[in-house]
C-alpha positions in Angstrom: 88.3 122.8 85.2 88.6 120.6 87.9 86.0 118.4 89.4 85.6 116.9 93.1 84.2 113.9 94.3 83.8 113.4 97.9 83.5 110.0 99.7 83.7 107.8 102.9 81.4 109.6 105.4 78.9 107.9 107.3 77.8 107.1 111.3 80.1 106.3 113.5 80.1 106.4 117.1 82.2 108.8 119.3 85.9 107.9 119.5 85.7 105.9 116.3 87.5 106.9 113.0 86.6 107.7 109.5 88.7 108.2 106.5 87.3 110.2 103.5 88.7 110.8 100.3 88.0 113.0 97.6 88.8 112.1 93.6 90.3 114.8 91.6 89.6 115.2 87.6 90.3 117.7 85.1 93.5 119.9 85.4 96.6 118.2 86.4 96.0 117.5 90.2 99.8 118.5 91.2 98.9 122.4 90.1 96.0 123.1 92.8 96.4 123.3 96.2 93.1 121.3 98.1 91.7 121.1 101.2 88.3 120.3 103.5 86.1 122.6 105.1 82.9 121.1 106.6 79.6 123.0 107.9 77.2 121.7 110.5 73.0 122.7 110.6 73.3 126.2 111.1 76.5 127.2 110.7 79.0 128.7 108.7 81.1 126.8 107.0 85.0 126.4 108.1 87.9 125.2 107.6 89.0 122.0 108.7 92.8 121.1 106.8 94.5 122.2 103.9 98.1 120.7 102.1 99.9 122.4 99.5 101.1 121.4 96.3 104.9 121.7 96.2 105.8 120.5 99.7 103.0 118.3 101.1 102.7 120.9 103.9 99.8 120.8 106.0 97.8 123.0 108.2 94.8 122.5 110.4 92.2 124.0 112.4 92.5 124.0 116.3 89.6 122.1 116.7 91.3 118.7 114.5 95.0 118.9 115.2 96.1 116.0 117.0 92.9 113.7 115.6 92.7 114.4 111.6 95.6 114.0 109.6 95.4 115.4 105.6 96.8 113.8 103.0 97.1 113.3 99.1 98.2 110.9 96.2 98.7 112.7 93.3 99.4 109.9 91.1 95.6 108.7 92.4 94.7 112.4 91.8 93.0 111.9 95.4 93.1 113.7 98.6 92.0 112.2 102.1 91.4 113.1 105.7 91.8 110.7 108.3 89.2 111.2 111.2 90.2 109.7 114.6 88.6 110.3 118.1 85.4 111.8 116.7 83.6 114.2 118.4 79.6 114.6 118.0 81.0 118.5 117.5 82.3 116.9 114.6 79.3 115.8 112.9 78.7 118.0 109.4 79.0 117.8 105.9 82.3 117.5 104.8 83.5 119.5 101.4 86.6 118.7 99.3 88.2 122.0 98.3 90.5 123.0 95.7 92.1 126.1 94.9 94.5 127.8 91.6 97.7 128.3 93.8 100.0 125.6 95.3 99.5 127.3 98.7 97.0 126.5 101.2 93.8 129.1 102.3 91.7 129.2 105.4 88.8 130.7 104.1 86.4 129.5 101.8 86.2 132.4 98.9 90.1 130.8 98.1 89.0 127.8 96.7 87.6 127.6 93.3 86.4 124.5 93.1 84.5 122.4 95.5 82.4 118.9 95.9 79.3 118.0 96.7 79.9 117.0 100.4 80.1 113.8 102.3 77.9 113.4 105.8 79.7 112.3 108.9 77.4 112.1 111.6 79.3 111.0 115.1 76.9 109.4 117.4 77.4 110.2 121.4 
């Protein structure tokens, strides 16, 4: 078992930055492949970034690449997303992911285990 704790979200104002993290615990962090989906007021929820396990390769959404960057630390057994030029499209709850498989997953069904979310709210 593996559990997820998101953290780091908060207001900020459009154009600012945010970091969050999420804290692994449980199975050896190096085995699972993790990433972050996020879902706004009524809708679905997405993907946003995933890294692997054996390679540190990353992937993102369309909608982030140039202004998040994933990363993780797995003697910290953490994982974190750096937010810059934030968007109020970017405002949602924000999910740490984790999946059984060193690759990465867009969709959500992949991922096995999950946290309890983080709000970022990006003012205009």
């Amino acid at each position: 078992q593996v559990q997820l704790l998101e953290s780091g979200g908060g207001l900020v104002q459009a154009g600012g930055s945010l970091r969050l993290s999420c804290a692994a615990s449980g199975r050896t962090f190096r085995s699972y492949a993790m990433g972050w989906f996020r879902q706004a007021p009524g809708k679905e929820r997405e993907f946003v970034a995933a890294i692997t396990w054996s390679d540190y390769i990353t992937y993102y959404a369309d909608s982030v690449k140039g202004r998040f960057t994933i990363s993780r630390d797995n003697a910290k057994n953490t994982m974190y997303l750096q937010m810059n030029s934030l968007k109020p499209e970017d405002t949602a709850v924000y999910y740490c992911a984790a999946r059984l498989n060193t690759g990465w997953a867009r969709a959500a069904y992949e991922y096995n285990y999950w946290g309890q979310g983080t709000q970022v709210t990006v003012s205009s």
